[in-house]
VEXVO-942850 format. One record per residue (C-alpha): x, y, z; residue in one letter. Coordinates in steps of 0.1 Angstrom, whole numbers, plus 2048, in hexadecimal, padded with zeros to 3 digits. Layout:
N
XYZa...
END
This chain:
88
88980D830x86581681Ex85C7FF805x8438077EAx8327F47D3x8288087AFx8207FB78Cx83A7EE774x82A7E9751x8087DE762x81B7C677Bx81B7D079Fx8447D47AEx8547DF7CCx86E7FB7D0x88180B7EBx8798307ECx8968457F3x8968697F5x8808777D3x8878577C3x87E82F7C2x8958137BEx8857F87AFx88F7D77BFx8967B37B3x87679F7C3x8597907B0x83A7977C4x8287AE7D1x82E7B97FCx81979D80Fx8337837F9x85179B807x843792829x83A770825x85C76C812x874779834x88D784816x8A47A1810x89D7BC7F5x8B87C57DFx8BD7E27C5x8B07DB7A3x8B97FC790x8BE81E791x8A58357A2x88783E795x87F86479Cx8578617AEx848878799x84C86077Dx841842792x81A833793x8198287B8x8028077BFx7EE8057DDx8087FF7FCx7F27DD803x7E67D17DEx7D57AF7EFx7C87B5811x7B9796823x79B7A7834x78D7CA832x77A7DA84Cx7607F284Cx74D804869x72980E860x72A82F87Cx73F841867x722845850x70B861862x6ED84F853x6F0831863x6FE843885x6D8852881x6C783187Ax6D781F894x6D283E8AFx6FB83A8B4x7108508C2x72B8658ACx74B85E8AEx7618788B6x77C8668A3x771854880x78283987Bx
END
């Protein structure tokens, strides 16, 4: 099952995508309530097709974001660090 969450007349939804299409679902919230909430999703409508859908981000309320400053190559210069041969 991938869930989405996308805009609804400025209010943040979730839908089930399926194939080229999103099926909005009957839940208020956005999808750390889903989570919190341990409850099923059920069909709310017909299909949207995606190209007609405004996708929100897939977290909308993240509780920490994290940040590396070596995956700037200015500071991997200041701080004489060494370059990463993955960037995270």
């Amino acid at each position: 099952m991938k869930i989405a969450q996308y805009y609804d007349k400025g209010i943040i939804r979730l839908g089930l995508i399926k194939g080229e299409g999103l099926i909005p679902v009957d839940f208020l919230g956005d999808v750390i309530d889903f989570i919190k909430s341990r409850s099923n999703l059920k069909d709310d409508g017909d299909p949207i097709p995606l190209d007609k859908v405004r996708l929100a981000p897939p977290i909308s309320r993240p509780s920490k974001i994290i940040g590396i400053g070596l995956n700037y190559s200015d500071h991997i210069r200041e701080s004489k660090g060494k370059v990463q041969e993955i960037l995270l």
